[in-house]
C-alpha positions in Angstrom: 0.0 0.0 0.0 1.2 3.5 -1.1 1.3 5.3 2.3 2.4 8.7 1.1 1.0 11.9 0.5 -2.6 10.4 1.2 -3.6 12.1 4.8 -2.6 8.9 6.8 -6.0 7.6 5.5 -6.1 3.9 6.0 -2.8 3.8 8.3 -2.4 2.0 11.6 -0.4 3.9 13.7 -1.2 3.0 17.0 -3.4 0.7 19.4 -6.2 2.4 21.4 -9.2 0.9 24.0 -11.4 4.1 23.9 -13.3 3.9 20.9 -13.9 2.4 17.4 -15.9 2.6 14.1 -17.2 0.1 11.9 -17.5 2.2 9.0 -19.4 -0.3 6.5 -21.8 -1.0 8.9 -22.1 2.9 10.6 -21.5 1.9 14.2 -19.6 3.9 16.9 -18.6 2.2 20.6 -16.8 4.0 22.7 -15.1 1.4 25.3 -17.1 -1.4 24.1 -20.8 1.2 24.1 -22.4 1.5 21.7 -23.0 5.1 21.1 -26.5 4.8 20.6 -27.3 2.7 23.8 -25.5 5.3 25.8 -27.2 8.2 24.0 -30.4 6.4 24.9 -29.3 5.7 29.1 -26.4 7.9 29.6 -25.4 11.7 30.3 -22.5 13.5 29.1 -21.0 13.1 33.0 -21.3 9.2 32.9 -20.0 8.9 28.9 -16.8 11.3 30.4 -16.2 9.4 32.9 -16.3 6.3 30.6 -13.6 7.5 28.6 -11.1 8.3 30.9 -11.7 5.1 33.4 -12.5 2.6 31.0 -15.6 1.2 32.3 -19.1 3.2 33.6 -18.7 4.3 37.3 -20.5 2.7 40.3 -23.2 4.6 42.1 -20.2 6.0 44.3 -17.7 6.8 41.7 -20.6 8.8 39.6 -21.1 11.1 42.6 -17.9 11.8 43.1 -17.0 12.3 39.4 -19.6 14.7 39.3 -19.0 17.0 42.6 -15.3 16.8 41.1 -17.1 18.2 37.6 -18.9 20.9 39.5 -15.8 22.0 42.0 -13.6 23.2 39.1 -16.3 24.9 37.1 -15.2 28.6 37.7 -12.6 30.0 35.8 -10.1 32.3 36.8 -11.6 36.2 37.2 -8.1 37.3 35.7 -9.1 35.4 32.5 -12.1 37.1 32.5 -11.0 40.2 32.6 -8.4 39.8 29.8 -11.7 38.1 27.7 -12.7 41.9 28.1 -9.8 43.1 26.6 -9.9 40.9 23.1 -11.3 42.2 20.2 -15.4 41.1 20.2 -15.2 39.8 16.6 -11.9 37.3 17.2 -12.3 33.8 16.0 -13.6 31.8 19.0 -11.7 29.7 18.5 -8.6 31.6 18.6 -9.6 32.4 21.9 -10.6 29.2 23.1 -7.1 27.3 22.1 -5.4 30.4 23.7 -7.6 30.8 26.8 -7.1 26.7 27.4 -3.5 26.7 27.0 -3.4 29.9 29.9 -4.9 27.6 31.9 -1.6 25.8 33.0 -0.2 28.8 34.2 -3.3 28.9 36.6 -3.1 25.9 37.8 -0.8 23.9 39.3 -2.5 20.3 39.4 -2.2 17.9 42.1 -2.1 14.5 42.8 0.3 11.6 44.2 1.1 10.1 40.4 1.8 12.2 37.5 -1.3 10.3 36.2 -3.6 11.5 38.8 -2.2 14.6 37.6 -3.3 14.3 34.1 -6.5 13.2 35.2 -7.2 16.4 37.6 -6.3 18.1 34.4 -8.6 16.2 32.5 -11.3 17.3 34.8 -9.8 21.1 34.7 -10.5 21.1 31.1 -13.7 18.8 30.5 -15.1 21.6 33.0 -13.6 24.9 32.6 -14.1 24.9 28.8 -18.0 25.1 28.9 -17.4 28.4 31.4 -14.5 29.8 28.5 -17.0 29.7 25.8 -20.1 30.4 27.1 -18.1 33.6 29.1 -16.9 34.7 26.0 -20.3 35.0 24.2 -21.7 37.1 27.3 -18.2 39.1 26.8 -18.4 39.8 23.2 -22.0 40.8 23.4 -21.7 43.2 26.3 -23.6 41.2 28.9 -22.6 40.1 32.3 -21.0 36.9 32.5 -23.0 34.1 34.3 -21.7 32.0 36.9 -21.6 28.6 36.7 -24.9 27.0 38.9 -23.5 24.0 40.8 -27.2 22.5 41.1 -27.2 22.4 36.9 -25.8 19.7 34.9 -23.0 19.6 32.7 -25.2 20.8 29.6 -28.4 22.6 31.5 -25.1 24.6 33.2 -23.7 25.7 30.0 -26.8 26.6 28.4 -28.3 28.9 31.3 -24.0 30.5 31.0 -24.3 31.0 27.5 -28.2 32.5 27.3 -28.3 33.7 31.1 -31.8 31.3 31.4 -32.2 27.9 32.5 -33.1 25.2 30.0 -36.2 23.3 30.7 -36.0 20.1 31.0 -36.2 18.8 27.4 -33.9 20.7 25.8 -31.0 20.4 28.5 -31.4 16.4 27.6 -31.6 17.1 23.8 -28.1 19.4 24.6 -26.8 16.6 26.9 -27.3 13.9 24.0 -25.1 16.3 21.4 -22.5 16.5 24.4 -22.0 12.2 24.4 -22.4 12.1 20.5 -19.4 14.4 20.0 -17.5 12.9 22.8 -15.3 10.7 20.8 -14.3 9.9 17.6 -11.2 7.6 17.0 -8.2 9.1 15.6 -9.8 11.7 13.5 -7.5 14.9 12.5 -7.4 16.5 16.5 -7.3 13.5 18.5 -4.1 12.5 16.5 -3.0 16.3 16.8 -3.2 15.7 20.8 -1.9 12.3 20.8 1.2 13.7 18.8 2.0 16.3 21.2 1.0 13.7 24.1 4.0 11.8 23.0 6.5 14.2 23.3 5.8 14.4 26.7 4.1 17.7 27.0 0.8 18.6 29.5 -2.4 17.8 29.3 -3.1 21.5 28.4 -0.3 22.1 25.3 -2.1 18.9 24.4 -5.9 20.2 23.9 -4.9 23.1 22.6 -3.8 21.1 19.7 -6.4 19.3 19.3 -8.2 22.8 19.0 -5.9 24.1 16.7 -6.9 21.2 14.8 -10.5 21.4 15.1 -10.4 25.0 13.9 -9.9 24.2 10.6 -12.9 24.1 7.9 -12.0 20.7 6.8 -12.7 19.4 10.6 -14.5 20.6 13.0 -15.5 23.6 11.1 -18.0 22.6 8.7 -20.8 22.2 11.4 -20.7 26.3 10.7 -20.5 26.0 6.9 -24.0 23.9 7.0 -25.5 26.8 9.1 -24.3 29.2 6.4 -25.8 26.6 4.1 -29.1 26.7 5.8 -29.5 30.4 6.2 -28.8 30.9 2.4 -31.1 29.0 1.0 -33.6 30.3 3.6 -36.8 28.1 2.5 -37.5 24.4 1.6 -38.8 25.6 -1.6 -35.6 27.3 -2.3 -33.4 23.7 -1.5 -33.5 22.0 -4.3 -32.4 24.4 -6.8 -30.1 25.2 -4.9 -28.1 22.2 -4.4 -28.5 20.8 -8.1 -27.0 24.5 -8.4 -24.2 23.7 -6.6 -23.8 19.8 -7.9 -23.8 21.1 -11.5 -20.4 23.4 -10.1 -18.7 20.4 -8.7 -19.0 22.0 -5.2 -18.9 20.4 -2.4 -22.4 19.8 -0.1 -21.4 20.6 3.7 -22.6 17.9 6.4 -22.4 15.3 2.9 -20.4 12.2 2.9 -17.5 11.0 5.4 -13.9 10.0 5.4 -14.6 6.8 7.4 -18.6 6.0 7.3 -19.7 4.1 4.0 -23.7 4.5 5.2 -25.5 6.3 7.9 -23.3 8.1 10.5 -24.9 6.7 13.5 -24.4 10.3 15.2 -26.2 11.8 12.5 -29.6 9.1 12.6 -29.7 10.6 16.6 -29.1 14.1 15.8 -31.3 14.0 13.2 -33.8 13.1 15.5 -33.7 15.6 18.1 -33.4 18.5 15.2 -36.9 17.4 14.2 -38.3 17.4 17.6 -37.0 20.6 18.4 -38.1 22.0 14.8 -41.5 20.9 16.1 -41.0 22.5 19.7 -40.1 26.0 17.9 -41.3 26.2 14.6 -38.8 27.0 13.0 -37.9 25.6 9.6 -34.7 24.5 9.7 -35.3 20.9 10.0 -37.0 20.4 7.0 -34.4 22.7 4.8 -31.8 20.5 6.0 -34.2 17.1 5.3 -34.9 18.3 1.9 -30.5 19.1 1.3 -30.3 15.6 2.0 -32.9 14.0 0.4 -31.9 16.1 -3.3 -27.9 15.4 -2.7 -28.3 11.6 -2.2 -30.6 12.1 -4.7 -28.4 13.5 -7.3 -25.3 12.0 -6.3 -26.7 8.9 -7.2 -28.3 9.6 -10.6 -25.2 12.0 -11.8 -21.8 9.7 -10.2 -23.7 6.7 -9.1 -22.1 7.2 -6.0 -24.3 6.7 -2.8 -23.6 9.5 0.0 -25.1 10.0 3.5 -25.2 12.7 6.0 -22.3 13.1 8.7 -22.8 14.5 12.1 -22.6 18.1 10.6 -25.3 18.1 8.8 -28.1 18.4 11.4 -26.0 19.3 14.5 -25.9 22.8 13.3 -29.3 23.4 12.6 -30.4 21.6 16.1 -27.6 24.3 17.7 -29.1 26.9 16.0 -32.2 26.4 17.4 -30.6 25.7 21.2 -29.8 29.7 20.5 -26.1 29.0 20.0 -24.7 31.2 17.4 -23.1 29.5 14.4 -19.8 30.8 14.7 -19.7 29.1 18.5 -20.8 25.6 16.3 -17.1 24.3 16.1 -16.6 25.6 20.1 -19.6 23.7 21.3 -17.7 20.4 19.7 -14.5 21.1 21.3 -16.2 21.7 24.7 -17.8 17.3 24.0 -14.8 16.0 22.3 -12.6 17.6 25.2 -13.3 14.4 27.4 -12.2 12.4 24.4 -8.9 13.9 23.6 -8.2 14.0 27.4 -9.4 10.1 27.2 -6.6 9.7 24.6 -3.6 11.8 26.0 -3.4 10.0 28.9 -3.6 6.8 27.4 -0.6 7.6 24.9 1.5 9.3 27.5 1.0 6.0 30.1 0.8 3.5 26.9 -2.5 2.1 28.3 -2.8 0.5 25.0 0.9 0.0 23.7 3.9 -1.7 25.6 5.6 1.5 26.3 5.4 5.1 25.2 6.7 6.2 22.0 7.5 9.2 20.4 5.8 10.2 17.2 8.3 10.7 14.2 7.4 9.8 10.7 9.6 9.8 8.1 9.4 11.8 5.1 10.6 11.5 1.4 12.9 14.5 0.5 12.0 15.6 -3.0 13.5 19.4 -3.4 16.1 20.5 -4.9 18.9 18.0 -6.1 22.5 19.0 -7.1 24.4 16.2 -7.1 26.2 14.3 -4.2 27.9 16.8 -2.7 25.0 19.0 -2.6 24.5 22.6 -3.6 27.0 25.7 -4.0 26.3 28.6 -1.8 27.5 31.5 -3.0 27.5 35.0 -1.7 24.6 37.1 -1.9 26.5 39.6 -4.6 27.6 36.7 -6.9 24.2 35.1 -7.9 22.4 36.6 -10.7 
């Protein structure tokens, strides 16, 4: 197999026991869960503290997960005040992968093994991140930033931070359910970004903010916010088909379409899909059916123009079921980072203490040198007034 120049697509790099896909037959687990059995009985809480112990907690070990959750909530009020200090149209997620990687000079994690420290990191992160963002939208639009509520969950908690009004009861689960779908994902683009820097030995929080860095991009995480812009450009259902055979007949790409690993359904996408419709219904708003009829016409088309069969990914409806949670779009690719946080801290800690490997390794691939030749004993340099 040709392993060059093709994205690492296809390439075993390394064992892992947090989660797997079976692509051909669009399943997710997440140590040994499936996803949609946990999405069903689980909360964000109990699927985090999945990942990072490798088995669900007792009735015990829950609790105290959770009060540990809730404890580290607050963020520092000097970070807030330099929030008030950044420009209110930066990239959030600029600020988010800078904001994170401050946290380490915060905090200076305890615990008796190095990987009790990591872990108390872990924690630091899968709860502080939530306060970051949703501070920074009450920062950017001039309104009073909202205290975390210790008698809130994970996801009622961020949405009453972000909107400054407590979810009822129904849409904090629908939130909470987003929060376990995202949590994990194999070694997709970040993960591997955080496992990379894992390896060299660096902290839990250099780590994430890799994995954010990596999530930024349009080609990852981004797109959730490239199908919002989708959505609010065609505006109408009537308006969706014309505009996607529009955009087929270009050779342009159809955001929340098709996957790198899934060859039918993304199983993340059959749940969200779900819970976009039965919010739809709750608010009457349209965007549920715009984004039904984009996927009906593109799997449509694809099929009669390329014969190619294509499904939805997890994009697709996550941002219009964000949308209508009152999340702005541009805080889309944020909201993932603040689900898959548990995951990447899941898989830092397992590449640093090779709790899948027989020791830690240090990532270095190799690379074929193809610039400029001149011979065995390389190239002349010549002084800057000799060349022409």
């Amino acid at each position: 197999m040709e392993t060059k120049n093709i994205g690492l697509r296809d390439v075993e790099i390394a064992d892992t026991k947090i989660s797997d896909i079976d692509g051909d037959r669009g399943k997710l687990i997440y140590r040994g869960y499936d996803i949609l059995d946990l999405t069903k009985n689980s909360t964000f809480e109990e699927t985090a503290y999945l990942l990072l112990n490798d088995d669900l907690p007792t009735k015990a070990d829950f609790e105290e997960f959770v009060q540990r959750l809730v404890d580290a909530r607050d963020m520092p009020r000097q970070m807030q005040s330099n929030m008030r200090n950044w420009r209110k149209n930066a990239d959030p997620m600029v600020m988010l992968q800078a904001f994170v990687v401050a946290l380490a000079g915060y905090y200076d994690d305890n615990g008796e093994s190095e990987e009790e420290i990591n872990y108390q990191s872990a924690i630091n992160l899968i709860t502080k991140m939530p306060t970051i963002v949703a501070s920074w939208e009450r920062v950017r639009t001039g309104k009073d930033i909202v205290d975390p509520d210790p008698r809130l969950s994970h996801a009622g908690n961020f949405l009453n931070m972000l909107v400054g009004e407590k979810p009822d009861q129904e849409t904090e689960r629908i939130f909470d359910i987003c929060l376990i779908l995202h949590a994990d994902h194999t070694f997709n683009a970040s993960t591997f970004a955080a496992r990379e820097v894992a390896s060299t030995g660096a902290h839990m929080y250099s780590a994430i903010s890799a994995a954010i860095g990596a999530l930024s991009g349009p080609l990852h995480g981004g797109a959730n916010h490239e199908v919002m812009k989708m959505l609010l450009d065609i505006k109408t259902v009537d308006n969706a088909e014309s505009w996607v055979k529009e955009r087929l007949a270009k050779s342009e790409k159809i955001m929340g379409m098709g996957h790198a690993v899934y060859k039918t359904y993304d199983p993340r996408a059959q749940v969200l899909k779900e819970l976009s419709k039965k919010l739809a219904k709750k608010t009457g708003q349209p965007w549920y059916d715009i984004t039904e009829k984009v996927e009906e016409v593109t799997i449509r088309e694809m099929k009669k123009q390329k014969g190619i069969d294509i499904y939805p990914n997890v994009d697709l409806y996550s941002a219009s079921l964000y949308y209508m949670l009152k999340i702005p779009p541009d805080l889309n690719t944020p909201i993932f980072a603040i689900s898959r946080v548990a995951g990447w801290a899941a898989h830092v800690i397992e590449e640093k203490f090779a709790r899948a490997a027989p020791k830690p390794v240090l990532y270095r691939p190799k690379a074929n040198y193809v610039g400029k030749y001149c011979g065995p004993q390389g190239c002349e340099y010549k002084q800057l007034d000799l060349r022409q």
